[in-house]
C-alpha positions in Angstrom: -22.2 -12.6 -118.0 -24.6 -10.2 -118.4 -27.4 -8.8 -116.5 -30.3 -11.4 -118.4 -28.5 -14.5 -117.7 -27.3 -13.6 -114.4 -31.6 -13.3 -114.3 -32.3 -16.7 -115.8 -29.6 -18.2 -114.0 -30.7 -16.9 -110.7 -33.0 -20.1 -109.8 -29.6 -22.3 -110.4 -27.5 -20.2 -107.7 -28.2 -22.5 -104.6 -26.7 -25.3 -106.9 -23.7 -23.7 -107.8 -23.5 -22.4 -104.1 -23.5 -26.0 -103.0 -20.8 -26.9 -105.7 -18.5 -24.4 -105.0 -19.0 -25.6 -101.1 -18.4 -29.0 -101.8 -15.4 -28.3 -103.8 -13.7 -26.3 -100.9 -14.4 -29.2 -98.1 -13.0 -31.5 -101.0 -9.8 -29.6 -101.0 -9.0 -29.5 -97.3 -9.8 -32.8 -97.1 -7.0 -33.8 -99.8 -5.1 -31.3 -98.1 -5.1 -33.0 -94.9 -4.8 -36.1 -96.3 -2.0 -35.4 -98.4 -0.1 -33.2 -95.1 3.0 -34.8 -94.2 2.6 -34.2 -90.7 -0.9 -36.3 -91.0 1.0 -39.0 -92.9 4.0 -39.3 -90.2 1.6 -38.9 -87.4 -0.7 -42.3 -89.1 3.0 -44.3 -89.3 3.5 -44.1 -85.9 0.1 -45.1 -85.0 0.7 -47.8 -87.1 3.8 -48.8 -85.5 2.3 -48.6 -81.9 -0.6 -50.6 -82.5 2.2 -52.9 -84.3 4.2 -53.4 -81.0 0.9 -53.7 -78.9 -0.3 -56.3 -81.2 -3.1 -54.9 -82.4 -2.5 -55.6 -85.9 -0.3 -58.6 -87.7 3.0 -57.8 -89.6 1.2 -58.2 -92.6 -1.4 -55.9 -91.9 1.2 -53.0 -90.8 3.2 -54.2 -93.7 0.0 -53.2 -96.4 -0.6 -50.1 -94.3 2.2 -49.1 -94.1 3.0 -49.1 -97.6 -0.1 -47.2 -98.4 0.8 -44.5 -95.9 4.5 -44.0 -97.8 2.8 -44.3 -101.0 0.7 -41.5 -99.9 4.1 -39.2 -98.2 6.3 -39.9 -101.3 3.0 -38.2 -103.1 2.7 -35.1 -100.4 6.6 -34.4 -100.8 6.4 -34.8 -104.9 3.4 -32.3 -105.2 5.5 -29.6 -102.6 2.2 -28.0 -101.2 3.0 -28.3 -97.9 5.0 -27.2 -95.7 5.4 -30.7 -93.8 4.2 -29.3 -90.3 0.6 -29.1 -90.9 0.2 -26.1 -92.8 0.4 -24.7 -96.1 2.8 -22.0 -97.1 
C-alpha cells in the first residue's frame, strides 16, 4: 500500500492493532484447547471427580465424550506435539 493510504488509513490502526491482538489470544486459546496433553489431563479429572462422586455416570459419560471428541480432533489436525507444545 502506498504512502497516501497508509495516511488515510492511519486513524484505523488502533482497530487493526486490536484485531490482529485478538486473533493471536484466539489462536493460543484453540491451541490449548486443542493440546493433547490439555485433553488427557481434563479425562482424568473427569475420572477422579467420577470415583469421588462428584459427578453421576451420566454426566462423566457426556463429558467424557466431548473431551474424546475434542482428542480425536487434536491428533487428526497433527499440530501438536501431544506434550504441551507445538513443534
Amino acid at each position: 500500500m502506498g504512502l497516501i493510504g497508509e495516511v488515510l488509513l492511519l486513524p484505523f490502526a488502533p482497530v487493526r492493532g486490536s484485531a490482529w491482538v485478538i486473533g493471536e489470544v484466539l489462536r493460543e486459546a484453540e491451541r490449548i484447547y486443542y493440546d493433547p496433553a490439555t485433553v488427557r489431563a481434563e479425562l482424568a479429572r473427569l475420572e477422579e471427580q467420577l470415583e469421588a462422586g462428584e459427578i453421576t455416570e451420566e454426566e462423566f459419560d457426556r463429558r467424557e465424550d466431548e473431551l474424546l471428541d475434542r482428542l480425536e480432533i487434536a491428533l487428526r489436525s497433527g499440530d501438536t506435539t501431544g506434550d504441551g507444545t507445538t513443534p
